[in-house]
N, C-alpha and C positions, 0 to 999 in steps of 0.2 A: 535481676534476671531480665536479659530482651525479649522483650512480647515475639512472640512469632507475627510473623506477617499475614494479615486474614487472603485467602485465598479466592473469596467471592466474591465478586463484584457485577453490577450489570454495564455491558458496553452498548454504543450506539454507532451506528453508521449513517450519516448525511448522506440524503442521495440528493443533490441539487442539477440544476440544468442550465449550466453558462453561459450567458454573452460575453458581450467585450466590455459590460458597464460595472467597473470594479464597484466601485462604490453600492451599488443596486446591486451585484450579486454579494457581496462580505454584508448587507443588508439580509439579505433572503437568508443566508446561511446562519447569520445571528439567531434568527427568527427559528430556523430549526432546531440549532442547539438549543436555546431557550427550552424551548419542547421537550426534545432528548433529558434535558435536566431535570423538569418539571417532571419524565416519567421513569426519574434514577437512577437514569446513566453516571456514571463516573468517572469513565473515561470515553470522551467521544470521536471519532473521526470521520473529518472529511474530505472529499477527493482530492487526487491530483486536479493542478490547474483550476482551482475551482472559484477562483476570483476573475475568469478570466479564459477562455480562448475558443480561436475559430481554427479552421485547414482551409488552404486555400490551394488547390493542386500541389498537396502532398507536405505543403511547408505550410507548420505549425505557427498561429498567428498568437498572440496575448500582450494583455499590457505587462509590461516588465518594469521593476524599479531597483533601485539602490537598496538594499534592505535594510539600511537605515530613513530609507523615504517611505517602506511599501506601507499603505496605507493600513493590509490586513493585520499587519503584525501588532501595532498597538491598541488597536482595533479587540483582539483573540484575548491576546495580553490582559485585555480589562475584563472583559467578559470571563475567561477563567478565574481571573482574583474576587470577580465578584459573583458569581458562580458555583466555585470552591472544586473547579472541576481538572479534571485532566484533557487537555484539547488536544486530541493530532492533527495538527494543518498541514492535512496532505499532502501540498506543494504548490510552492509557487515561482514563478521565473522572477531571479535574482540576477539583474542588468551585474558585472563584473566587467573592468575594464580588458578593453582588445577585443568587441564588440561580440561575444558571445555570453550567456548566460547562464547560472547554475538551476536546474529544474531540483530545490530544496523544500524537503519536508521540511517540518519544526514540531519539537513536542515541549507543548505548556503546560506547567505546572498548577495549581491549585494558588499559589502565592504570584502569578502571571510573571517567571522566569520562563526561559528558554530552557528548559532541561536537558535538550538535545538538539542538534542538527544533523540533517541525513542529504547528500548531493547522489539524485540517482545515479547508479551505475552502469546500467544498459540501456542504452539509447534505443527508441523502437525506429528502429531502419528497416523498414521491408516494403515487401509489392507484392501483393494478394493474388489471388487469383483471378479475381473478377476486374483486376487493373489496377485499383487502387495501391498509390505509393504515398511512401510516408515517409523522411527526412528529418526525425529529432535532433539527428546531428547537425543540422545544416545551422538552427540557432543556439543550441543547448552544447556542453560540454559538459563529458561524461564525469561522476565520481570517481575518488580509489580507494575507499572505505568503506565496511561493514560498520555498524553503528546497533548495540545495544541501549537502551537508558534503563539507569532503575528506577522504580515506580513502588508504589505500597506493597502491590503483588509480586514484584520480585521482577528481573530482566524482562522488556520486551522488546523485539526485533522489531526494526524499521527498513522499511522495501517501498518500491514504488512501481505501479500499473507493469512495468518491460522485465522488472525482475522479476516478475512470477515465472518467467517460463527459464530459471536457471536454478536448479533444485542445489545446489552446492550451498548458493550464497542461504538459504534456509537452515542447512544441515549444518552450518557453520553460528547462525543464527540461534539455535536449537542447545546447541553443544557449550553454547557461551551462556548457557541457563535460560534463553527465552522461552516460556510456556505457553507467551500471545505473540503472535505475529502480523502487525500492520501491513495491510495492501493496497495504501489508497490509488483510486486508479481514473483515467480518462478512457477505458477498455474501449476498441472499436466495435460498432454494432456487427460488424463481418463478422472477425474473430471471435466476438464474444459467443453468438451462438454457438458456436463449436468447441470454445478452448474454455472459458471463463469458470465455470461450473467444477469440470473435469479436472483442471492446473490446479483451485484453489483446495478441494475437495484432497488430491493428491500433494499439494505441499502439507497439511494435515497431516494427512496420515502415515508419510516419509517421518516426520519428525514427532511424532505423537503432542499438537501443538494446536491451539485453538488459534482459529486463521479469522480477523476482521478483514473485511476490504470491502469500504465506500470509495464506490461506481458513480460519477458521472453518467447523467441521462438527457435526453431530449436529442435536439438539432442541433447542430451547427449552424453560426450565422450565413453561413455560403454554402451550406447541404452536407448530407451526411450527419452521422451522430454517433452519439456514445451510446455502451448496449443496459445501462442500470442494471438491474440485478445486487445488489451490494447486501454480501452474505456474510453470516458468521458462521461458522464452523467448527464443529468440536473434535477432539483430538482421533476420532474412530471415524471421521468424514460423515458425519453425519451432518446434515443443515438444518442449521438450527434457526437463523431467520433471512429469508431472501425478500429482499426489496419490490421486485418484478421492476416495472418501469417507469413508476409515475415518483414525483419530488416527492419525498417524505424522511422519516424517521426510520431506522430499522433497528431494532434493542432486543436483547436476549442475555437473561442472566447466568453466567458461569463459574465453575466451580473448576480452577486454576490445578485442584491436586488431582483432578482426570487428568491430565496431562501426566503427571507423574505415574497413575496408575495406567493408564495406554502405555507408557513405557517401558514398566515393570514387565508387564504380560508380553508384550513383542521385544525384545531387546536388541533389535536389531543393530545397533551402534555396540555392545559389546561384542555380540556373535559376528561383527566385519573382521573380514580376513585380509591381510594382502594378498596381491596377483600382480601376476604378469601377463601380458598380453600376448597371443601369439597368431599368426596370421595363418589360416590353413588351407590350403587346395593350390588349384594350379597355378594363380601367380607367384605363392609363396614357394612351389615346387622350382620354376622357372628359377625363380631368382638364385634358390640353393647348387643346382647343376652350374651354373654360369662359374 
């Protein structure tokens, strides 16, 4: 008979705070997970970009490599196999010929395999209110993939920092058996105060789904920064451990068949109905007379 799959595990979130010195940040970031291990994490992640990058009016700067060059990946590689962990490397800019790049998670296995690849899907393109603009398109090119892997625990979803704020690609995420959902993120300190907490909280509790997402923190090397905060989250939106702002470790142990029972109790996904959409008042009146 197959053993079932144990359902608890503790995870960890890397909040680290980037420059441009790969090498001295996949250093630092060693140095946390080590930590995260040491306090029985077993599956850990860390942010977007996090070997790596500045803004410099609006266009996003990093070193980028060949991903058969990039330093972090053999780097992660060993450290998992000699670790015995599960590594989510958040993402890193993957140089791809016709000079744009893939901004690619990666999830490492315990034997330091790739057990997954994830190429973001929504590029963070916007302009703030306070003026700030931001152009991921201008070096990144987008994914066209949703991306599960399986894990001891059963499916988790892989996302990155821009896809939080598209609740489908979760719900999709969710439905394909995910009970964790990866958000590693480079979140801006603008946005963050406002949206970070609130989006993560509510992809939670849309899919009855315990939510990690390590947050990049500190400054930019040219001003500006990321908002840290790198939380875990349980399927009832509750918070279970926030970062705040300073480098460190964030762990918190869960139990995978909440998930299951958040679902039970709210069933939202069987209780959805179809619709149709209908437009009502006076332009839609307008248009019927004509």
């Amino acid at each position: 008979m197959t053993a079932r799959p144990t359902a608890r595990l503790t995870v960890a979130c890397i909040q680290n705070a980037a420059d441009m010195d790969v090498r001295g940040n996949i250093a630092r970031c060693e140095a946390l997970v080590r930590e995260a291990a040491a306090a029985g994490a077993r599956l850990v992640s860390l942010p977007e970009y996090c070997t790596g990058l500045d803004v410099i009016e609006g266009r996003l700067v990093f070193p980028a490599f060949a991903e058969s060059e990039h330093p972090a990946l053999p780097a992660f590689r060993a450290l998992a196999q000699e670790l015995g962990l599960w590594i989510n490397l958040g993402s890193l800019p993957i140089r791809e010929p016709g000079g744009k790049c893939w901004n690619r998670g990666y999830l490492l296995s315990p034997e330091g395999a790739i057990a997954a690849r994830y190429d973001k899907l929504h590029l963070y393109d916007v302009t703030l209110p306070d003026g700030e603009v931001y152009r991921e398109s201008e070096t990144i090119r987008g994914g066209e993939e949703a991306v599960v892997a399986a894990t001891p625990w059963g499916p988790v979803g892989l996302s990155i920092c821009y896809d939080l704020r598209f609740a489908p690609l979760y719900r999709a995420l969710a439905q394909a058996g995910a009970r964790l959902l990866l958000v590693p993120a480079a979140f801006a300190r603008t946005t963050g105060e406002h949206h970070w907490h609130v989006l993560l909280r509510a992809r939670a509790i849309e899919t009855g789904s315990f939510v990690a997402a390590a947050c990049m923190t500190g400054e930019h090397p040219s001003g500006g920064g990321c908002y840290g905060h790198s939380l875990i989250v349980g399927p009832w939106g509750q918070v279970l451990a926030d970062g705040g702002t300073e480098v460190g470790v964030v762990l918190a142990e869960i139990d995978l068949a909440e998930a299951e029972e958040a679902r039970r109790r709210i069933p939202a996904w069987s209780s959805e109905r179809p619709f149709r959409l209908v437009r009502a008042g006076a332009a839609a009146e307008g248009r019927a007379a004509e």
